[in-house]
DRENDO-1510 file (C-alpha; in Angstrom, 1 decimal, always signed):
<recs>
REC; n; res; u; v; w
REC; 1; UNK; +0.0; +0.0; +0.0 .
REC; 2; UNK; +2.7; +2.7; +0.9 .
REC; 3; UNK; +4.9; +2.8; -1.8 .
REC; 4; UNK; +6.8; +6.3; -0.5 .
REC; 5; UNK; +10.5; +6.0; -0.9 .
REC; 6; UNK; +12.7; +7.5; +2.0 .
REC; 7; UNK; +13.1; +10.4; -0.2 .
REC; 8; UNK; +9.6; +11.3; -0.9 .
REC; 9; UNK; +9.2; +11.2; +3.1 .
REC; 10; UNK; +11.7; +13.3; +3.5 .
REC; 11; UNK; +9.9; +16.1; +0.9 .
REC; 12; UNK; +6.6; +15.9; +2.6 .
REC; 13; UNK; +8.6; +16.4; +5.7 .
REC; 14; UNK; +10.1; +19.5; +4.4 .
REC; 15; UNK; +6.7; +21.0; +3.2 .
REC; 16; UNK; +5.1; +20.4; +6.5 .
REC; 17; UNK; +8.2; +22.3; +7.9 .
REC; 18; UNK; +8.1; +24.7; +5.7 .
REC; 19; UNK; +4.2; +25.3; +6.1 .
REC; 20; UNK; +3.8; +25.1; +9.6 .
REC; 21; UNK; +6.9; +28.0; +9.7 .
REC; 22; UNK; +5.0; +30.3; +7.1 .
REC; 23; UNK; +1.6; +29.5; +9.2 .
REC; 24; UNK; +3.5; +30.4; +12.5 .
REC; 25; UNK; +5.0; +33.5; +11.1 .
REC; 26; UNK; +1.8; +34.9; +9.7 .
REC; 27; UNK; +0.3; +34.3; +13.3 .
REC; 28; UNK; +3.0; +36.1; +15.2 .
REC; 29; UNK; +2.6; +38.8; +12.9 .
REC; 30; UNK; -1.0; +38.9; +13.0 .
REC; 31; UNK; -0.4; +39.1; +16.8 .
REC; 32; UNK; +2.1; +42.0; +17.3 .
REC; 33; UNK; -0.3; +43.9; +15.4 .
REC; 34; UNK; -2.7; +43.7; +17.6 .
REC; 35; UNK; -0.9; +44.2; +20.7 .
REC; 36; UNK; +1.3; +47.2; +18.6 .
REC; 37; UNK; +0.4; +49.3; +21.5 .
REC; 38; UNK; +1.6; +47.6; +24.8 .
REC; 39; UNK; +5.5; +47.2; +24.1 .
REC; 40; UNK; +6.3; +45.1; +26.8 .
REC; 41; UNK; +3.8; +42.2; +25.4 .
REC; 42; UNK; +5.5; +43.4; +21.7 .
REC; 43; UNK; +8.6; +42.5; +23.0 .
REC; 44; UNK; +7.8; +38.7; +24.6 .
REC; 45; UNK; +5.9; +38.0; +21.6 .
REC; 46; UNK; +8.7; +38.8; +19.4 .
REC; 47; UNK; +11.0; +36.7; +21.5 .
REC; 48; UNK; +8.7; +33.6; +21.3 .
REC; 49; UNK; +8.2; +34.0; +17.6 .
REC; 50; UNK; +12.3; +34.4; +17.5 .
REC; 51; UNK; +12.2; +31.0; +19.4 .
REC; 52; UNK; +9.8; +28.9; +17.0 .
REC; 53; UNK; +11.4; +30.3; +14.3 .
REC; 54; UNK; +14.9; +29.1; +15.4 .
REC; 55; UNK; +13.3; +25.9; +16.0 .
REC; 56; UNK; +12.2; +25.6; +12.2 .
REC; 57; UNK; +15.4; +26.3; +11.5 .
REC; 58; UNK; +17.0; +23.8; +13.2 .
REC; 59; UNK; +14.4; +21.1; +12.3 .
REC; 60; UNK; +14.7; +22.0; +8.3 .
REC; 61; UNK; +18.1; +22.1; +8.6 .
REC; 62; UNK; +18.5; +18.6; +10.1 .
REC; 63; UNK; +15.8; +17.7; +7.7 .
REC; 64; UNK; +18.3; +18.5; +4.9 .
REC; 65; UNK; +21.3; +16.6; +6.1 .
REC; 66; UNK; +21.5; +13.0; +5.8 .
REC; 67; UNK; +23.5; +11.8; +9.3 .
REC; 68; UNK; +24.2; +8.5; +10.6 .
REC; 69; UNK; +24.9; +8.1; +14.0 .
REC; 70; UNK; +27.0; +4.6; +15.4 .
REC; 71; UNK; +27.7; +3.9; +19.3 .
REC; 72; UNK; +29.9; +1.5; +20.6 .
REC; 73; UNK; +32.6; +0.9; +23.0 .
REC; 74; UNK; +34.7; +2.7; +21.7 .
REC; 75; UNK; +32.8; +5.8; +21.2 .
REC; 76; UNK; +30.3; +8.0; +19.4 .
REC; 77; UNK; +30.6; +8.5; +15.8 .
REC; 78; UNK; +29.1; +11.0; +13.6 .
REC; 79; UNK; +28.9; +11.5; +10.1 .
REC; 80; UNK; +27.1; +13.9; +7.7 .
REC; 81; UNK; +28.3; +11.2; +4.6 .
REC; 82; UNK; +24.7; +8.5; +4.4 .
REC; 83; UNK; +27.0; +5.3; +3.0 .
REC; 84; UNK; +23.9; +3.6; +1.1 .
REC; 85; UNK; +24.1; -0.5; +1.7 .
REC; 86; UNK; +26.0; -2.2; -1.0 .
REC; 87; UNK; +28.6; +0.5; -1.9 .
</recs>
């Protein structure tokens, strides 16, 4: 029945991400305009939205970097190169 490849999980991923960011942004402007006259509520809204948008950030950008991570004994290994099986 579900014949999605990695890669097109990955896109709708990425357009959810990207959505829910544009969504989020539109809200928090939405919201400092209605509370343009009390600066101190400006001000923690603008921090939040500052927040969820670093979050986005981080979450597209690890979205778009293929990692593998191995533990053993010997340590924690890290790599940014996806080796596919067989090669």
């Amino acid at each position: 029945m579900n014949d999605m490849t990695a890669d097109g999980r990955r896109a709708w991923a990425l357009i959810a991400l990207v959505g829910g960011c544009a969504v989020f942004t539109a809200m928090a402007a939405w919201g400092l305009y209605l509370l343009r006259m009390d600066m101190q509520r400006v001000f923690w809204l603008s921090m939040a939205a500052h927040a969820q948008v670093f979050v986005g950030m981080t979450a597209i950008g690890a979205l778009l970097v293929k990692r593998t991570v191995k533990m053993s004994r010997a340590g924690l290994e890290i790599s940014d190169n996806l080796q596919e099986p067989g090669q």
